[in-house]
C-alpha positions as CSV (number, residue, x, y, z in Angstrom):
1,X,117.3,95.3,80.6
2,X,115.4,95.5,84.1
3,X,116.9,93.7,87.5
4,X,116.0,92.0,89.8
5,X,117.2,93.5,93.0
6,X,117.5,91.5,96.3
7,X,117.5,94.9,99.1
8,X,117.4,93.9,102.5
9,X,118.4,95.3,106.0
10,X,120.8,93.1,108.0
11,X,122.9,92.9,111.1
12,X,126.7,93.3,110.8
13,X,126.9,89.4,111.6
14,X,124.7,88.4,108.5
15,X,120.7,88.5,110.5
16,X,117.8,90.4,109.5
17,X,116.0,89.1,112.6
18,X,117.0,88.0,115.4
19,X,116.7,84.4,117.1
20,X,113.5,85.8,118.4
21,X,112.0,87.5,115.3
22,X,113.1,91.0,116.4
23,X,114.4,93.1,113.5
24,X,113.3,96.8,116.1
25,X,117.4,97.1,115.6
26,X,117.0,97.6,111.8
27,X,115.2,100.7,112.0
28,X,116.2,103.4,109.6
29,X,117.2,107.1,110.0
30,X,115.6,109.5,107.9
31,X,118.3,110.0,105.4
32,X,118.3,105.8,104.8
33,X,114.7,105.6,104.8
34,X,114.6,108.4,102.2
35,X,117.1,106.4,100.6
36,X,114.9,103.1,100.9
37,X,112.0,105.6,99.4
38,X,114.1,106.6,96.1
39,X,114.7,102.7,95.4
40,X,110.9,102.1,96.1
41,X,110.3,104.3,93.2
42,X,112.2,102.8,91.0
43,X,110.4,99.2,91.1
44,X,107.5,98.1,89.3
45,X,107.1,94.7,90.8
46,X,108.0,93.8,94.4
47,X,108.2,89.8,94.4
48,X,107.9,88.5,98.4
49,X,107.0,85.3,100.5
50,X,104.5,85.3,102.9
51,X,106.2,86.5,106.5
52,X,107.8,89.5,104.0
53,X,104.5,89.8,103.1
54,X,102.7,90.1,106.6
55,X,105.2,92.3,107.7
56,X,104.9,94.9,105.1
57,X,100.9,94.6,104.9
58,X,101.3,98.0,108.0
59,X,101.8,100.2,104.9
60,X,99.0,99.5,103.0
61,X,96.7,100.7,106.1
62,X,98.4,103.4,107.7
63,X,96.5,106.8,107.5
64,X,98.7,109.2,105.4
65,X,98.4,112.2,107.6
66,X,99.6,110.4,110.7
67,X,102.7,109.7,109.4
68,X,105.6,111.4,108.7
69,X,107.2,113.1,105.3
70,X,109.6,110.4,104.7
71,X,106.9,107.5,106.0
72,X,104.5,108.7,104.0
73,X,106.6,108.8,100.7
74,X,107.3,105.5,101.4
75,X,103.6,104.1,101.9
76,X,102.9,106.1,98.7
77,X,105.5,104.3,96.5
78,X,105.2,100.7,98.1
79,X,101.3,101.5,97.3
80,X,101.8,102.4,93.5
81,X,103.8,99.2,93.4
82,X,102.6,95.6,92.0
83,X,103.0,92.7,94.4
84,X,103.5,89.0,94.3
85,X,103.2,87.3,97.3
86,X,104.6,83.7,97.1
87,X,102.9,81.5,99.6
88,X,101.1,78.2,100.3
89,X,99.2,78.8,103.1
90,X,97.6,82.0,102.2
91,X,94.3,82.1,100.1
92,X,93.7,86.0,99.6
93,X,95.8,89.0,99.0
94,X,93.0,91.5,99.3
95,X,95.3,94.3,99.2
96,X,95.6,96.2,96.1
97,X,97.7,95.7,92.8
98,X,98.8,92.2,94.7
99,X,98.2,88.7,93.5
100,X,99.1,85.6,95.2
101,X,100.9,82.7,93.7
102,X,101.6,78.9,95.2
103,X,105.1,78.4,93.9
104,X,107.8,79.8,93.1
105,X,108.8,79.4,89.6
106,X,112.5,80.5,88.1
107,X,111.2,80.6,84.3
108,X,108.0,82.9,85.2
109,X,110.3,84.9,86.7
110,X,112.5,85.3,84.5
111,X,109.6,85.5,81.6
112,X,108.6,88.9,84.4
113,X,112.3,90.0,84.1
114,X,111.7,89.8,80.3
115,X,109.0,92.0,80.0
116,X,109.3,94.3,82.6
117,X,109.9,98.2,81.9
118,X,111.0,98.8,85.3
119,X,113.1,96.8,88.2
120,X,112.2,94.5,90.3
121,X,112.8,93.5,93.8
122,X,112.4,90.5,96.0
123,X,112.0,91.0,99.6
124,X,112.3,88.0,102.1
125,X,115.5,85.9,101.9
126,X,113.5,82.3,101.8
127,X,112.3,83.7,98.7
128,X,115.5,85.8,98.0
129,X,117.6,82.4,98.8
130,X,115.2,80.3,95.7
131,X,115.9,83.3,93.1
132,X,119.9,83.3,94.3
133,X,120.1,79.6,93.6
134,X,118.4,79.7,90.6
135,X,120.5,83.3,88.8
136,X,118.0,84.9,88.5
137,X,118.9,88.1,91.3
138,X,120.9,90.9,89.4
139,X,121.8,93.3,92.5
140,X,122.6,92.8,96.1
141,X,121.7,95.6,98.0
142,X,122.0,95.3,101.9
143,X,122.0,97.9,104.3
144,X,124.7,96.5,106.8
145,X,123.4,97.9,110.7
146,X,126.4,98.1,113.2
147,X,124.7,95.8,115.3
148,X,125.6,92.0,115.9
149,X,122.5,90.0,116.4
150,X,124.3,86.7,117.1
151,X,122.4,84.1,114.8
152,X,118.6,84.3,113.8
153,X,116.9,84.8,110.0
154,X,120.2,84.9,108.1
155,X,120.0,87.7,105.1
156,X,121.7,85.4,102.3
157,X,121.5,81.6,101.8
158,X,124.3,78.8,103.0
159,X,126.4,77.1,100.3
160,X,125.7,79.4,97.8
161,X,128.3,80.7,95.9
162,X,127.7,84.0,93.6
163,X,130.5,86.6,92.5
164,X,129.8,90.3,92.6
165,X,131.4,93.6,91.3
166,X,130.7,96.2,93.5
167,X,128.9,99.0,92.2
168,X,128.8,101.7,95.2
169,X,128.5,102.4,99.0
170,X,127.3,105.2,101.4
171,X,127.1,105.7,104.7
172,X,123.9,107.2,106.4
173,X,123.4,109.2,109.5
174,X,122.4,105.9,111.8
175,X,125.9,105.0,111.1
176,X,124.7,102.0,109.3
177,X,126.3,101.5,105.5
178,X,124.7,100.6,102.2
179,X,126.4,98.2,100.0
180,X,125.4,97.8,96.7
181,X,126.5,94.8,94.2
182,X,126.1,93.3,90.9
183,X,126.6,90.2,89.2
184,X,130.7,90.0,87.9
């Protein structure tokens, strides 16, 4: 049984961006980037909406060599991973092993959840917040930054109520925490 994991960075106060857009705060150390790398691996599919999209697009064009050990590994798993961008006002994904679709639809979803062989992920908490709602996210995985932002892109939707079991935590070198959860 695969799952569909929701793994996002966010603010102590419940923000992955700012009321400005800014999310410079969220930056991993090595040891939770390397940690980010590991989860990368283990996903087959990433599904994400269209600003998740545009910010992650930097990976698929960096040159390997400039980067370093831990950047790189991550460029090389997001690249050997598929992609689904959700979106309406995009009309290409010319990036590889990504396709574009217009809506977002719970029972294709789930029909991917069906007949994957590997997890999945979903990366944006728009889209995040339509998959919450609808049951369809397995794992909550946030990486909780000792920051407090003070309102902006919230990481998890209002008046949505979901029960979790918690599954594990660690603590990285940044000081920042992971917190890891699964459906009770």
């Amino acid at each position: 049984m695969t799952n569909l994991i929701y793994f996002i960075n966010s603010s102590l106060d419940g923000y992955i961006a700012d009321e400005n857009g800014n999310f410079d705060w969220s930056e991993p150390s090595e040891d939770a980037h390397a940690f980010f790398n590991d989860h990368q691996r283990s996903v087959g599919t990433s599904l994400i909406g269209r600003r998740m999209y545009e910010t992650m697009q930097v990976w698929d064009t960096f040159v390997l060599d400039d980067l370093s050990e831990v950047e790189r590994e991550f460029a090389e798993a997001w690249g050997d991973t598929d992609k689904v961008v959700y979106s309406t006002t995009l009309d290409t994904v010319p990036e590889p092993r990504t396709h574009l679709e217009q809506t977002f639809d719970p029972e294709v979803v789930q029909a991917m959840k069906d007949q994957a062989d590997r997890d999945l992920s979903i990366g944006g908490p728009s889209l995040a917040s339509e998959a919450i709602r609808a049951g369809l996210v397995d794992r909550y995985v946030l990486r909780l930054v000792p920051t407090i932002v003070g309102g902006g892109t919230r990481a998890l939707p209002d008046a949505t109520r979901v029960d979790l079991a918690l599954n594990t935590t660690r603590r990285f070198e940044d000081g920042s925490v992971l917190v890891d959860y699964s459906l009770r």
